[in-house]
N, C-alpha and C positions, 0 to 999 in steps of 0.2 A: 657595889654591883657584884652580885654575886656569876658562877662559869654559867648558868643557864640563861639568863639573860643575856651575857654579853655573845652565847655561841646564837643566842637568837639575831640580835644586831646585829649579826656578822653574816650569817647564815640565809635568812630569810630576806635581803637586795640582791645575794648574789643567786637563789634558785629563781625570782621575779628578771635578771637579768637573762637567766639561759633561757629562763620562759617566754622570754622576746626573741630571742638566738631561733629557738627553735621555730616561730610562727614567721620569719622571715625565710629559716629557710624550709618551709612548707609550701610560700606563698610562691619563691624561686623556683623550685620544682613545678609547681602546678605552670608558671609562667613559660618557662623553660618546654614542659610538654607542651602546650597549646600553639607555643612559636615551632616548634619539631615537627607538630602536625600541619601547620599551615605551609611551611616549608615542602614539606612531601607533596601536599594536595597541589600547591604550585607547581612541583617539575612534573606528578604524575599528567595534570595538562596539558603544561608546555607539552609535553611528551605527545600526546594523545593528537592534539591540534598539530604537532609539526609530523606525522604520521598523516594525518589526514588530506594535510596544507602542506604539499612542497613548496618548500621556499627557493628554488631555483639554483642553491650552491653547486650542484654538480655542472650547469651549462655555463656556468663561470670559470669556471676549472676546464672545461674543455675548450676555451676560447683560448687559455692561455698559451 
């Protein structure tokens, strides 16, 4: 066996390894953003409806 073959054997699992590494973490990223966004569009909501909608904590506070 001569050095070009075996740098192939050696070589060519481990760039098919990071080329998994890599599509995982694309796939994490695009995951990560979409949960980021939904997160925001959440409180920006919450937000918007408890603006809207008082929920009565301030005549709670003044009973005490």
């Amino acid at each position: 066996m001569n050095i070009k073959t075996l740098s192939l054997l050696v070589l060519l699992p481990a760039s098919l390894s990071l080329g998994g590494c890599t599509a995982v973490a694309l796939v994490d990223a695009a995951a990560s953003t979409a949960i980021g966004a939904g997160k925001l569009a959440v409180k920006g909501t919450t937000a918007a409806v408890g603006a809207v909608i008082p929920d009565g904590e301030d005549d709670k506070k003044k009973k005490k």
